[in-house]
Structure formats: structure tokens, C-alpha cells
C-alpha positions as CSV (number, residue, x, y, z in Angstrom):
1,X,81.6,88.1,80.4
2,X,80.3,85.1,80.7
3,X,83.1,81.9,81.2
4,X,81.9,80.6,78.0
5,X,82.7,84.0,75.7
6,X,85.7,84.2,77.9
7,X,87.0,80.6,76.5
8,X,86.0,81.4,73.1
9,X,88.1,84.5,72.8
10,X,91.1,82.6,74.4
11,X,91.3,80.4,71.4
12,X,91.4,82.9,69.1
13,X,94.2,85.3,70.7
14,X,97.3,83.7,71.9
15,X,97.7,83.6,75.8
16,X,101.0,85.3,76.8
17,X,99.7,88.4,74.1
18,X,96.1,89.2,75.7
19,X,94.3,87.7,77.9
20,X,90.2,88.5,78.1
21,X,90.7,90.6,80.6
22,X,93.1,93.5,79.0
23,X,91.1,93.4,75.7
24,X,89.6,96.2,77.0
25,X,92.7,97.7,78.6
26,X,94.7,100.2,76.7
27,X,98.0,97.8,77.2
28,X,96.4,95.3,76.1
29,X,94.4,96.6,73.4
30,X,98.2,98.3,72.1
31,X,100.0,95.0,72.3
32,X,97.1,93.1,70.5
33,X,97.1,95.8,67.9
34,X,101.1,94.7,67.5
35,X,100.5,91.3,67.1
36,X,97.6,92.1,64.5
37,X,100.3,94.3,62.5
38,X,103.1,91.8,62.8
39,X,100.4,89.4,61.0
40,X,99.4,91.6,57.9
41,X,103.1,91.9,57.4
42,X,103.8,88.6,56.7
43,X,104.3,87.5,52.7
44,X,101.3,85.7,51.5
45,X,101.0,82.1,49.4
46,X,104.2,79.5,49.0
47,X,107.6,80.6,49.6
48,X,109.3,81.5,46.1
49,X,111.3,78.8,44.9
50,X,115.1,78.8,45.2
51,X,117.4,79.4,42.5
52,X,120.8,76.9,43.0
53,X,123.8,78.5,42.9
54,X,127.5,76.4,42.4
55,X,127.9,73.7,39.4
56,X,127.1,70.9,41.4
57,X,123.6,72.3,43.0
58,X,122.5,73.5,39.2
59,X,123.5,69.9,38.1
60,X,121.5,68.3,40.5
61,X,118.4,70.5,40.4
62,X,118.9,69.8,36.5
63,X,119.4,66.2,36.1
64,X,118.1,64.6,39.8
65,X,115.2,66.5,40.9
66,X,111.3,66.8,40.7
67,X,110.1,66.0,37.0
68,X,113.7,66.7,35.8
69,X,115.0,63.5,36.6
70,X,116.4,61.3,33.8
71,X,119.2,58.9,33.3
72,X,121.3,61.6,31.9
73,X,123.7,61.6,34.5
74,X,125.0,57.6,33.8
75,X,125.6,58.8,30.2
76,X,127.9,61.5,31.8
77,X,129.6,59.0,33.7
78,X,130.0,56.8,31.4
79,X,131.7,59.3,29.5
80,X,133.6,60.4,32.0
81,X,135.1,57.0,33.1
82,X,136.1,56.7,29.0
83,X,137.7,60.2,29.1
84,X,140.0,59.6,31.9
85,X,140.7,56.0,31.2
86,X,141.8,56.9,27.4
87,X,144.0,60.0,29.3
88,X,145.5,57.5,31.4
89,X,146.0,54.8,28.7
90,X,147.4,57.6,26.6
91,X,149.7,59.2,29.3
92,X,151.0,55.6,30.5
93,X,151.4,53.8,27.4
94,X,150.1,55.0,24.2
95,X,152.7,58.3,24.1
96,X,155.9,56.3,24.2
97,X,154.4,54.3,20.6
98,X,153.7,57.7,19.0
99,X,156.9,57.8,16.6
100,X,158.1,54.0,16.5
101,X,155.5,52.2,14.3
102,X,157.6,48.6,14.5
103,X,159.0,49.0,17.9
104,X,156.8,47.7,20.3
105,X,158.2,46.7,24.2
């Protein structure tokens, strides 16, 4: 072969798999044949997306990102902060006025 065949062909295989010389060598030819199987086993086209798993991670995918995103998530917050603050209010303050309408400290 000539050195310019030689140079073409070592583009297309990987070096450490074949080398020009064992293509036609039955060790070569056997461990090229691997690495042509090993190839055609391989999945096809874009990975499948992942599905979230945990509360969080579904939230997120949800509310935060790609196309989904929105300002959802300071509504819940808002909400949120009003929940516990009312609790709070209640627990601190607002239980110890429950059955006294006059008395007032």
C-alpha cells in the first residue's frame, strides 16, 4: 500500500484497535470486527429525557425549568411567609385572646 492509502485508513480506524498493517491479519481483522460490534450496539438519537424523582426536583423541573418557567414560585412564597407568620402570630399572641373579649394585656 501505498503511504498515502495507508494514512487514509488510519483516520478512519482508531490507532491502538488496528493498525494498516493487521487489517489483513486474522488478530487484527477479529479485534476490528469487535470494535465494529461494540458500535452497532450503541442506542441511537438523544438520550431520553429524565423523569425527577423527590418533591423538590418535580417542583423545580415544574415551576424553574425550560419553557415551564413562571413566577409561580413567589406566589408560593408569598403564601408561605403569610402561613407561618399568621401560625406564629396565632401561637404567640392571638390564643391567649380567644375567650376574653374585654381583657386585653
Amino acid at each position: 500500500m501505498s503511504f498515502i492509502v495507508k494514512r487514509g485508513l488510519s483516520t478512519l480506524i482508531p490507532p491502538k484497535i488496528a493498525s494498516a498493517q493487521n487489517l489483513g491479519a486474522a488478530p487484527g481483522a477479529k479485534r476490528l470486527a469487535n470494535v465494529v460490534d461494540f458500535y452497532k450496539a450503541l442506542p441511537r438519537g438523544s438520550a431520553p429525557e429524565v423523569k425527577p424523582s423527590g418533591l423538590f426536583a418535580r417542583y423545580r423541573a415544574r415551576y424553574f425549568d425550560g419553557k415551564n418557567a413562571s413566577g409561580a414560585p413567589l406566589v408560593h412564597l408569598i403564601g408561605a411567609l403569610f402561613l407561618i407568620g399568621y401560625t406564629l402570630d396565632y401561637q404567640f399572641h392571638l390564643k391567649h385572646h380567644k375567650g376574653s373579649e374585654g381583657e386585653h394585656h
